[in-house]
Structure formats: C-alpha cells, structure tokens
N, CA, C and O atoms as a Tinker XYZ file with bonds, in Angstrom:
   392  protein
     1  N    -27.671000   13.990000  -25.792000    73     2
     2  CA   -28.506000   13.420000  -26.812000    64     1     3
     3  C    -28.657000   11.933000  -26.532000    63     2     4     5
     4  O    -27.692000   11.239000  -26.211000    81     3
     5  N    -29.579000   11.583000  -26.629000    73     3     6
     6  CA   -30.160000   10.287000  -26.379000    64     5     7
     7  C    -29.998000    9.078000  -27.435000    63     6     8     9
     8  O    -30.522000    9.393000  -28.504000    81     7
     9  N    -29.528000    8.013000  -27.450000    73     7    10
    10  CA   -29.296000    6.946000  -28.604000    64     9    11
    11  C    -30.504000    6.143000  -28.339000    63    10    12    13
    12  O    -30.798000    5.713000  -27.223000    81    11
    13  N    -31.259000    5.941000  -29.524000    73    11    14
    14  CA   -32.371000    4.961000  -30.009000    64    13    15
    15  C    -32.338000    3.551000  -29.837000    63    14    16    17
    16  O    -31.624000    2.889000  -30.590000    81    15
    17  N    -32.943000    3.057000  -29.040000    73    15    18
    18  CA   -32.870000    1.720000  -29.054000    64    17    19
    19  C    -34.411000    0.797000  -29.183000    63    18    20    21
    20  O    -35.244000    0.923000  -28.285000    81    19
    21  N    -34.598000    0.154000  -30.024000    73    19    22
    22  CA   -35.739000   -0.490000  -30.126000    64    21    23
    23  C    -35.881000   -1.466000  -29.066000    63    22    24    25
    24  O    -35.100000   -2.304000  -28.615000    81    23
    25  N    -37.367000   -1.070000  -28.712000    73    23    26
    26  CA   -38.192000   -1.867000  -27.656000    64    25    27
    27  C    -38.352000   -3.308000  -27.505000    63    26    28    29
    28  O    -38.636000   -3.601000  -28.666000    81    27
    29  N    -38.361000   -4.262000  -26.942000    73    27    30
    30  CA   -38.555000   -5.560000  -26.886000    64    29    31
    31  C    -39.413000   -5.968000  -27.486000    63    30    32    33
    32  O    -40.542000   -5.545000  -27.236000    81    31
    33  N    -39.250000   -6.781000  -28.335000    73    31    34
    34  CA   -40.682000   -7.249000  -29.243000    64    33    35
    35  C    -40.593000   -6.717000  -30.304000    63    34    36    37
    36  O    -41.349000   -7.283000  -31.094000    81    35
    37  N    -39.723000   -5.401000  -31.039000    73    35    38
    38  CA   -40.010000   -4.643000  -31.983000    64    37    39
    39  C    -39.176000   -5.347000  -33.360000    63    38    40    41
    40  O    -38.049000   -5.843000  -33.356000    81    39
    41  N    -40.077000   -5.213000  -34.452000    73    39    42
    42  CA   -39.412000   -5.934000  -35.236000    64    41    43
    43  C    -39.405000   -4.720000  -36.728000    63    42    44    45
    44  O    -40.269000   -3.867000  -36.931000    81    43
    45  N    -38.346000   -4.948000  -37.477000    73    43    46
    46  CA   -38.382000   -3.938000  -38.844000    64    45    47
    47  C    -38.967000   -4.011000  -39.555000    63    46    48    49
    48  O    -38.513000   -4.352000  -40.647000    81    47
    49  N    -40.336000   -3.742000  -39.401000    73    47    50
    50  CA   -41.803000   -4.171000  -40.271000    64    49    51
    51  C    -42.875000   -2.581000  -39.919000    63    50    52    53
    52  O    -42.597000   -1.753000  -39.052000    81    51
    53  N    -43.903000   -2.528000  -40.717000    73    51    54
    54  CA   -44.976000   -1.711000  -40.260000    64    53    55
    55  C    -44.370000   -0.331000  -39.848000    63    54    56    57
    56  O    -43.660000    0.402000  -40.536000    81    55
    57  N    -44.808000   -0.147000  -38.580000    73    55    58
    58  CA   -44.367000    1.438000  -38.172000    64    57    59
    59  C    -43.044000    1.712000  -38.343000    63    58    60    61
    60  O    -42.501000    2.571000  -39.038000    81    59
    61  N    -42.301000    0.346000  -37.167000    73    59    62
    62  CA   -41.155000    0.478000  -37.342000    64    61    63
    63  C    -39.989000    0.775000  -38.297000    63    62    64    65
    64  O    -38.980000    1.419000  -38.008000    81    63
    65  N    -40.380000    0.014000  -39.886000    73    63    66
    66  CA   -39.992000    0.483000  -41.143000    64    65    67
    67  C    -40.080000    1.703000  -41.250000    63    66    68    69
    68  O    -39.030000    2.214000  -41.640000    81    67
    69  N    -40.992000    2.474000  -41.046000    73    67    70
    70  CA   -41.507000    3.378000  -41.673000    64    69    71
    71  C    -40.444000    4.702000  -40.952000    63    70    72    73
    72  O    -39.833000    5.608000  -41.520000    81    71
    73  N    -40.565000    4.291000  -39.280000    73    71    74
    74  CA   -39.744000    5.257000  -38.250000    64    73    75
    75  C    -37.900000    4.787000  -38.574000    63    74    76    77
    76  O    -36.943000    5.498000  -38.266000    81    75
    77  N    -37.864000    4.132000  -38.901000    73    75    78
    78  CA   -36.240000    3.560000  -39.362000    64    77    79
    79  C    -36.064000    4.155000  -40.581000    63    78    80    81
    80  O    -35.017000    4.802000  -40.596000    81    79
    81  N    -36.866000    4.204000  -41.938000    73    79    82
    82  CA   -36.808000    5.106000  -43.049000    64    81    83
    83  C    -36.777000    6.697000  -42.980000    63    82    84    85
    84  O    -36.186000    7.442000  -43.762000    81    83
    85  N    -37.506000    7.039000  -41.926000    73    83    86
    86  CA   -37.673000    8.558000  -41.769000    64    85    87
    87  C    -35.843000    8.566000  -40.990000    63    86    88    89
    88  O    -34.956000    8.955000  -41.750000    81    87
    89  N    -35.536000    8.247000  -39.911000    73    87    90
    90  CA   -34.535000    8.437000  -39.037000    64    89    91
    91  C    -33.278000    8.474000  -40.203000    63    90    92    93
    92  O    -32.372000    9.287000  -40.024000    81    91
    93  N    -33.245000    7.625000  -41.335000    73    91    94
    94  CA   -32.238000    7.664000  -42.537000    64    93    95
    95  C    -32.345000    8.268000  -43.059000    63    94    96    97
    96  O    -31.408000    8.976000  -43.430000    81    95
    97  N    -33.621000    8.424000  -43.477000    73    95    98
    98  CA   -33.844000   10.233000  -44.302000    64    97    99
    99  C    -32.896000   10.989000  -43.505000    63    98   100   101
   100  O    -31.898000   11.331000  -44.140000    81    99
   101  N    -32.939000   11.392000  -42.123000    73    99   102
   102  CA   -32.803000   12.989000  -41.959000    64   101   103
   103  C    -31.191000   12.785000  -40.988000    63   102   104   105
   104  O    -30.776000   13.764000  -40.367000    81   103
   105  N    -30.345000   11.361000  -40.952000    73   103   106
   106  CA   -29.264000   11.350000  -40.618000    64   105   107
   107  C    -28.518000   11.285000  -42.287000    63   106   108   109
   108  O    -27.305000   11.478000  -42.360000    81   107
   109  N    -29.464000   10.956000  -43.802000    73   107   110
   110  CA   -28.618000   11.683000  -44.738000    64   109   111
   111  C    -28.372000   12.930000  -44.608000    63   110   112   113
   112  O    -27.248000   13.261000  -44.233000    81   111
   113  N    -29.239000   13.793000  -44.851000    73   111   114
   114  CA   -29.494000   14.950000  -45.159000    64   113   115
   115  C    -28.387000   15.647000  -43.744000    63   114   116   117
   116  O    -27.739000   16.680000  -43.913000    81   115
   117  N    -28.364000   14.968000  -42.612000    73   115   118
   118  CA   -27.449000   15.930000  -41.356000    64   117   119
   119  C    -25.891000   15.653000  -41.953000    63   118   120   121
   120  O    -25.054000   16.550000  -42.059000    81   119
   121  N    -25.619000   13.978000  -42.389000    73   119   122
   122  CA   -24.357000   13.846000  -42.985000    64   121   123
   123  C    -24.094000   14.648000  -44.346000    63   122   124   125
   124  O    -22.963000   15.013000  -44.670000    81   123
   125  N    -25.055000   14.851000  -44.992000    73   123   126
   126  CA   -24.240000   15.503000  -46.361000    64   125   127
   127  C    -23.438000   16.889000  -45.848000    63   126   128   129
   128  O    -22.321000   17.370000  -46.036000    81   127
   129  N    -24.946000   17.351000  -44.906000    73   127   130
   130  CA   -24.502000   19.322000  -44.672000    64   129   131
   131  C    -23.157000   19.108000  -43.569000    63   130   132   133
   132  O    -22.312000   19.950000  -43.266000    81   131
   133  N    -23.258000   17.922000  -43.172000    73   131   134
   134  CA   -21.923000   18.228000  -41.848000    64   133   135
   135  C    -20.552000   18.243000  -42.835000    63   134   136   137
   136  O    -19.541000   18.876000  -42.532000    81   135
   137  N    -20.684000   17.460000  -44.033000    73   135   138
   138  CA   -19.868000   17.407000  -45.394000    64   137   139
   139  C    -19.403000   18.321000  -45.756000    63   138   140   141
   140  O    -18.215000   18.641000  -45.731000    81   139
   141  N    -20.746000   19.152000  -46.346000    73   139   142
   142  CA   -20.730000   20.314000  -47.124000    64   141   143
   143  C    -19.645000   21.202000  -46.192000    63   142   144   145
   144  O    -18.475000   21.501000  -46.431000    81   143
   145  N    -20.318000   21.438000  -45.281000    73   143   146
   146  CA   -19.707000   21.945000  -44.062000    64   145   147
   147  C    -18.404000   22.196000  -43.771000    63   146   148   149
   148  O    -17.856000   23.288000  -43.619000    81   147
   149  N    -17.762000   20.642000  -43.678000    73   147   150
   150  CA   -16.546000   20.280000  -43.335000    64   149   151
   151  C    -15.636000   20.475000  -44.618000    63   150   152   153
   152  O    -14.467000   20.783000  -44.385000    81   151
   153  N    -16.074000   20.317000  -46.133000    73   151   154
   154  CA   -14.853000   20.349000  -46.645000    64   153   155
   155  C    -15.129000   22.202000  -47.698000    63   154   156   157
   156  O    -16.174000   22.810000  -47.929000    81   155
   157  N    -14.128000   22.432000  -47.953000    73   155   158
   158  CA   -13.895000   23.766000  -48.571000    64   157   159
   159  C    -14.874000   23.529000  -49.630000    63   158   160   161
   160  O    -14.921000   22.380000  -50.069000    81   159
   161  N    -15.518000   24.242000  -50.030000    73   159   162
   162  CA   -15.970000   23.955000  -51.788000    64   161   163
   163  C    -15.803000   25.819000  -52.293000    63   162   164   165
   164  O    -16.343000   26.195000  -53.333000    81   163
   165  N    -15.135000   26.652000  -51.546000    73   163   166
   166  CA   -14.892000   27.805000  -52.535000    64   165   167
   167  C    -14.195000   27.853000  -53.673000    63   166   168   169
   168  O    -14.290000   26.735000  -54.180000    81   167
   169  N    -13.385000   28.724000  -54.508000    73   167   170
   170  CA   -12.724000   28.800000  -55.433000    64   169   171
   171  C    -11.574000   28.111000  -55.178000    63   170   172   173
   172  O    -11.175000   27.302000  -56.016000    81   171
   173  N    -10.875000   28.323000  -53.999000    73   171   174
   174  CA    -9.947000   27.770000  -53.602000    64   173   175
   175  C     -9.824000   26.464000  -52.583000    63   174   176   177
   176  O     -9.326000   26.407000  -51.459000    81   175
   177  N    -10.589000   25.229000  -53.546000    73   175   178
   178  CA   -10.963000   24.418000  -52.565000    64   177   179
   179  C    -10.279000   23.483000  -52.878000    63   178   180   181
   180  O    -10.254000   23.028000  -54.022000    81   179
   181  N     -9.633000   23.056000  -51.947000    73   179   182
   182  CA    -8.740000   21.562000  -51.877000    64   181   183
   183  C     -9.557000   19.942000  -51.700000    63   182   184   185
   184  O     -9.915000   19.330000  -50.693000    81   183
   185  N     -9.643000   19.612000  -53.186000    73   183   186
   186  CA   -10.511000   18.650000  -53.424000    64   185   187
   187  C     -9.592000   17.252000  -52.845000    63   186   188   189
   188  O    -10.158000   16.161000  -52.769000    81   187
   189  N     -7.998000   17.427000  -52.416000    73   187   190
   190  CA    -7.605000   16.208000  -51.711000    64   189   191
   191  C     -7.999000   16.643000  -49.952000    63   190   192   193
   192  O     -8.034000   15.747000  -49.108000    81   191
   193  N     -8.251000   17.993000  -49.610000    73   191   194
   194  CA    -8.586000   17.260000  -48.289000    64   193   195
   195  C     -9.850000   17.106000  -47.905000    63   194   196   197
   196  O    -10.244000   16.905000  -46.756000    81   195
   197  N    -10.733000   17.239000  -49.261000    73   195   198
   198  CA   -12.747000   16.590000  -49.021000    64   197   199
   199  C    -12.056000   15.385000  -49.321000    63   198   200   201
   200  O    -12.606000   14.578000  -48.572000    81   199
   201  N    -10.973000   14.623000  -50.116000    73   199   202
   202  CA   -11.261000   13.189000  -50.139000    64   201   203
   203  C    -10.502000   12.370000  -48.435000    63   202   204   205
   204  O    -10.775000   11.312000  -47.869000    81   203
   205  N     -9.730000   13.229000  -48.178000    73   203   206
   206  CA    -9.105000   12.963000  -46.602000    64   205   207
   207  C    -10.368000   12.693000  -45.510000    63   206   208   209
   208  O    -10.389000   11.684000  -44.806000    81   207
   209  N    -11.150000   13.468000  -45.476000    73   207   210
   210  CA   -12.180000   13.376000  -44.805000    64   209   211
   211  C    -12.438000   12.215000  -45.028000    63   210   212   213
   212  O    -12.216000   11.261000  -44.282000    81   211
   213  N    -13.061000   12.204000  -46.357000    73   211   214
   214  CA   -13.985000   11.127000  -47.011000    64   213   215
   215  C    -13.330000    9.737000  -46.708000    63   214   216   217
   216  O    -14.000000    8.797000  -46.281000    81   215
   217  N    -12.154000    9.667000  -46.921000    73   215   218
   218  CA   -11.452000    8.382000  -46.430000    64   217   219
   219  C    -11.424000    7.961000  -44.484000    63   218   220   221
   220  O    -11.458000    6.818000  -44.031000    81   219
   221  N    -11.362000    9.125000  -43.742000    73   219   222
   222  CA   -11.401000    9.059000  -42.388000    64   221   223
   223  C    -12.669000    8.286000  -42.244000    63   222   224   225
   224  O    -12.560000    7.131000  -41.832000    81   223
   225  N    -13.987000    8.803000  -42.551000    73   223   226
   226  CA   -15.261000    8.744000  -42.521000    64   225   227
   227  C    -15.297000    6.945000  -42.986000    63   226   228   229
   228  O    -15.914000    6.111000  -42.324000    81   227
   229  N    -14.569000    6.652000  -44.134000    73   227   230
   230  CA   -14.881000    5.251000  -44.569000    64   229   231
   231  C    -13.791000    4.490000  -43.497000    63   230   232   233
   232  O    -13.615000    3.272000  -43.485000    81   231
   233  N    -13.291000    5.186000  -42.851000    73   231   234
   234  CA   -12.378000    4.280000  -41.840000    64   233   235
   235  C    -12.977000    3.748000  -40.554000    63   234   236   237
   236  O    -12.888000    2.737000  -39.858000    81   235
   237  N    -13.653000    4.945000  -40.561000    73   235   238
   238  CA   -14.269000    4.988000  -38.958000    64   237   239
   239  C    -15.499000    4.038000  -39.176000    63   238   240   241
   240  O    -15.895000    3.569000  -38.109000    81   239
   241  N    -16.117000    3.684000  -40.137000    73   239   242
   242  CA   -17.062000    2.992000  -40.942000    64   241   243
   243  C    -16.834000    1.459000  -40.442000    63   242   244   245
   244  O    -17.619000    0.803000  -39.758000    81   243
   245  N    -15.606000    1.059000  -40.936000    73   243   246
   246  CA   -14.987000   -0.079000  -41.166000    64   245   247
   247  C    -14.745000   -0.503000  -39.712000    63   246   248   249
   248  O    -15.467000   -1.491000  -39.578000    81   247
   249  N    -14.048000   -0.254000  -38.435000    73   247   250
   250  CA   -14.085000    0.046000  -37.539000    64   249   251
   251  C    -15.190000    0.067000  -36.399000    63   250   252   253
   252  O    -15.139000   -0.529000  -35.323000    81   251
   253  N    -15.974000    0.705000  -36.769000    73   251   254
   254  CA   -17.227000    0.819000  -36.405000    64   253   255
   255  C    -17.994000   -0.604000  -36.284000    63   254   256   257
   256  O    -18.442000   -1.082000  -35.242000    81   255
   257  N    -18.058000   -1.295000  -37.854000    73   255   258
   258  CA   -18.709000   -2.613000  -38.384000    64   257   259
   259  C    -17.450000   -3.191000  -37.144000    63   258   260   261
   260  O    -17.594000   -3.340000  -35.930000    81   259
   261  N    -16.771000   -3.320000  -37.625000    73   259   262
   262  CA   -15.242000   -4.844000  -36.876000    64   261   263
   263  C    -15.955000   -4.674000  -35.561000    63   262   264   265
   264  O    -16.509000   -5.639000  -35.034000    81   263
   265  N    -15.959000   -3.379000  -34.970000    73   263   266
   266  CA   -16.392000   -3.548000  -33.073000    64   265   267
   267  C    -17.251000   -4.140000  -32.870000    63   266   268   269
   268  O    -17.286000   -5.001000  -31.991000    81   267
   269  N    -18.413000   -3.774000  -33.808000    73   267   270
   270  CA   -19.898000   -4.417000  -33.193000    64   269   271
   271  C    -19.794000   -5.582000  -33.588000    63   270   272   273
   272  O    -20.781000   -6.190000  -33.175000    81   271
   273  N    -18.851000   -6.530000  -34.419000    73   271   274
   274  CA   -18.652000   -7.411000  -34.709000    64   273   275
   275  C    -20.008000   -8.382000  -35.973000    63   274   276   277
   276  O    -20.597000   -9.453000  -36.123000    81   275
   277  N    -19.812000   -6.862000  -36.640000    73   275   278
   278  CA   -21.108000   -7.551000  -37.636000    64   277   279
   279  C    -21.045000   -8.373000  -38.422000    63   278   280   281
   280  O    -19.992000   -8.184000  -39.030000    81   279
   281  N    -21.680000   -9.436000  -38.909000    73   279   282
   282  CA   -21.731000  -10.295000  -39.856000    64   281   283
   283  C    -21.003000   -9.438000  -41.205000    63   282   284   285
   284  O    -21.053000   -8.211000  -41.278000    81   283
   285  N    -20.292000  -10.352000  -42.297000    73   283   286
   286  CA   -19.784000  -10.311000  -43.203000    64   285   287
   287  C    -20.732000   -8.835000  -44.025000    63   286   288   289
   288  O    -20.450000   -7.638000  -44.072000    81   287
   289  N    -22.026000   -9.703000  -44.633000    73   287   290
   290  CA   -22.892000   -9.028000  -45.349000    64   289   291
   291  C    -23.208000   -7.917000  -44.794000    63   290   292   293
   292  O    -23.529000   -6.958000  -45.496000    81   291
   293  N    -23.184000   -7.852000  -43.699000    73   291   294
   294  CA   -23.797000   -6.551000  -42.938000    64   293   295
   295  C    -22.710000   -5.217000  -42.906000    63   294   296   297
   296  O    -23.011000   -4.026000  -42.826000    81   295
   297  N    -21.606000   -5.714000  -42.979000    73   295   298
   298  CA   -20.318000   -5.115000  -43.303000    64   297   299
   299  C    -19.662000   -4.495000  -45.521000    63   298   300   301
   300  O    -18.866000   -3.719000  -46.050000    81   299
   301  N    -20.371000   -5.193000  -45.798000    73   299   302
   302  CA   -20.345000   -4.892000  -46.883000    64   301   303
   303  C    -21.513000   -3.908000  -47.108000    63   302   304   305
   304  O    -21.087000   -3.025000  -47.852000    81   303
   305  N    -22.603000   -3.716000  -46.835000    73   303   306
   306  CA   -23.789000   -3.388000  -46.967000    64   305   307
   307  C    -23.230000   -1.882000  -45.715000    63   306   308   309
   308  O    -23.043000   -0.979000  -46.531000    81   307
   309  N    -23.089000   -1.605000  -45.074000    73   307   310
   310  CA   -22.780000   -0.592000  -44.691000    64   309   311
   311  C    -21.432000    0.105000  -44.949000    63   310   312   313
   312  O    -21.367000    1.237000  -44.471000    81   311
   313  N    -20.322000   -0.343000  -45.619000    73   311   314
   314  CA   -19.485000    0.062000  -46.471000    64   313   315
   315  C    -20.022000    0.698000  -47.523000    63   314   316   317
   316  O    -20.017000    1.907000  -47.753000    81   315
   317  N    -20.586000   -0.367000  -48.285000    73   315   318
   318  CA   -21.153000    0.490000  -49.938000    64   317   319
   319  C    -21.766000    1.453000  -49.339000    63   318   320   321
   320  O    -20.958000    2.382000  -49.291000    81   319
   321  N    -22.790000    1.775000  -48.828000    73   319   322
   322  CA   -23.217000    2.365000  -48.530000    64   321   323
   323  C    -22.873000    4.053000  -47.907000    63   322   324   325
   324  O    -23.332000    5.178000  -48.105000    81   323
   325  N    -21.784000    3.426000  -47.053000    73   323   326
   326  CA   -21.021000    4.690000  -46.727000    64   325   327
   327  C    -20.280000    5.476000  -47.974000    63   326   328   329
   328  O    -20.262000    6.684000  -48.212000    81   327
   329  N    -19.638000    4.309000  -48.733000    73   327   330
   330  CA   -18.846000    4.839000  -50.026000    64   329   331
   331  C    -19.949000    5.637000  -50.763000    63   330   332   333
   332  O    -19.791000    6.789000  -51.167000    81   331
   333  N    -20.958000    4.992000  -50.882000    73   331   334
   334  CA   -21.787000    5.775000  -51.866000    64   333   335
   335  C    -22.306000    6.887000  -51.848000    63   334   336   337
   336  O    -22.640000    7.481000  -52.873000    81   335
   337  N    -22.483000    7.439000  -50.400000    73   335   338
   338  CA   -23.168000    8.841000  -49.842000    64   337   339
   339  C    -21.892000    9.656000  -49.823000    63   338   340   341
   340  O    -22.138000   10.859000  -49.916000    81   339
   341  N    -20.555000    9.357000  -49.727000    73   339   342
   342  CA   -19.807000   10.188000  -49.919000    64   341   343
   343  C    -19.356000   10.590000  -50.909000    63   342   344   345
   344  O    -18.989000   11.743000  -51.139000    81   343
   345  N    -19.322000    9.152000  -52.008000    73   343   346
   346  CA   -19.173000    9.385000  -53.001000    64   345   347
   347  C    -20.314000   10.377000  -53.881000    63   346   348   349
   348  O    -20.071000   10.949000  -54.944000    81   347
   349  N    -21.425000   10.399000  -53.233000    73   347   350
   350  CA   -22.387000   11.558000  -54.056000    64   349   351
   351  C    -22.179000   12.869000  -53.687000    63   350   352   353
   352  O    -22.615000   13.791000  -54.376000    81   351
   353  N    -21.401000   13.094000  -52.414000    73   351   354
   354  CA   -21.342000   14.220000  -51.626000    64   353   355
   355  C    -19.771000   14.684000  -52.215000    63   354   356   357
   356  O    -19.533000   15.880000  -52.045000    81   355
   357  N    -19.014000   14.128000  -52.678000    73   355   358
   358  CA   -17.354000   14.531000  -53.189000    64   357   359
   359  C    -18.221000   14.985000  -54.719000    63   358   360   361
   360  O    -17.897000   16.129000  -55.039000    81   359
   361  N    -19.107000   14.425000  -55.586000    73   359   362
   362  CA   -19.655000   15.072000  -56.581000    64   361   363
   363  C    -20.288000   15.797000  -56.635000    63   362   364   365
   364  O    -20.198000   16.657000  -57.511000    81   363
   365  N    -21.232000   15.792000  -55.717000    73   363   366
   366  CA   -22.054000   17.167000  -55.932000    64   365   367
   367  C    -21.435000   18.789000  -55.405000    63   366   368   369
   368  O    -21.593000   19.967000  -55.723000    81   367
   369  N    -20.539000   17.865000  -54.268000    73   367   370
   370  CA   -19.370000   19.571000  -54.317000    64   369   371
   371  C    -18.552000   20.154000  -55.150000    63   370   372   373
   372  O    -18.411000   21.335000  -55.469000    81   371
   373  N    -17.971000   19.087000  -55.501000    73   371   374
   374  CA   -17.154000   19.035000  -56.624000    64   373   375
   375  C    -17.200000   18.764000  -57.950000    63   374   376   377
   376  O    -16.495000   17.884000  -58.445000    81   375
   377  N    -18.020000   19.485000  -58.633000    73   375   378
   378  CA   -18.199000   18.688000  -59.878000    64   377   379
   379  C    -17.839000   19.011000  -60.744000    63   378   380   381
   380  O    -18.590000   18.962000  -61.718000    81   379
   381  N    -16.156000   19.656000  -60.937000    73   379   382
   382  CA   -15.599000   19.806000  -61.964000    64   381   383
   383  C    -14.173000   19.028000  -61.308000    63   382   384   385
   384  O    -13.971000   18.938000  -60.098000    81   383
   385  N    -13.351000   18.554000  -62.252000    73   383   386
   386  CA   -12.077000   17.319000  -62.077000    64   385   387
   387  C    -11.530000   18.620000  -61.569000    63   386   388   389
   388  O    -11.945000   19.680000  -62.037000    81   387
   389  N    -10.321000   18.571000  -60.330000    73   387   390
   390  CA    -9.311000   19.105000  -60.257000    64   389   391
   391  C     -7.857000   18.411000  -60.723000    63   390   392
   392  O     -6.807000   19.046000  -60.616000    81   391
C-alpha cells in the first residue's frame, strides 16, 4: 500500500481540502470498524479490554506526534482528536455502564 504524499506546490485549500476531507472521512469510518472489530461487544464483552486498546491507540498517538516532532498545538489537536473518536467508538459499543 502506498503512503500519500502531497505534490510540490500543493497547498490545503480548494481541491486539496476537499481530497484531505474525503481521505478523513473514510480513514474514520476504516478506524471505527477496525474498533468494532477489535474489541468484544457480545454479551460477554469485556468493556476493560475495549478501553486497553483504546489506551494503546492513544499511546501510539502520542508517540507518533513526539517522532515527527510536531509542534505543541499540533499535538494537542491530534490527541483530542484521537481521544474523541475513541471516545465515540467505547460509546457507541458500549452503551450501557459495566
């Protein structure tokens, strides 16, 4: 599989917005189901090891930001972010308290 890299000259405006919005669309939608996927949600579902995941996932996050050595904001902004898609994905599997 091939990694995306924008062209010389290309800036996050116009098409490009538009092809950067679609590409987030459909790497949500691959992260929720790899979620769904990954943690139990039957009768007998262990809602501490969807949050184990969920914590790996915000690790590898954090990690991820430190290597590429991103600016502060840019690191916060892809944290929340991560927290927040998982955090919708631990509720919508789970949506009764264990």
């Amino acid at each position: 599989m091939g990694q995306s890299k924008p062209r010389e000259g290309q800036r996050p405006d116009g098409a490009t917005a538009i092809d950067l919005e679609a590409r987030v669309v459909v790497l949500e939608i691959v992260s929720m189901t790899a979620l769904a996927l990954a943690m139990d949600t039957s009768e007998n579902a262990d809602v501490e090891h969807a949050r184990g995941i969920s914590n790996l996932v915000l690790e590898a996050v954090h990690q991820r930001c430190h290597e590429m050595n991103m600016p502060e904001d840019a690191r916060l902004t892809a944290c929340t972010y991560a927290d927040e898609l998982l955090s919708t994905a631990l509720l919508s599997l789970y949506p009764q308290e264990h």
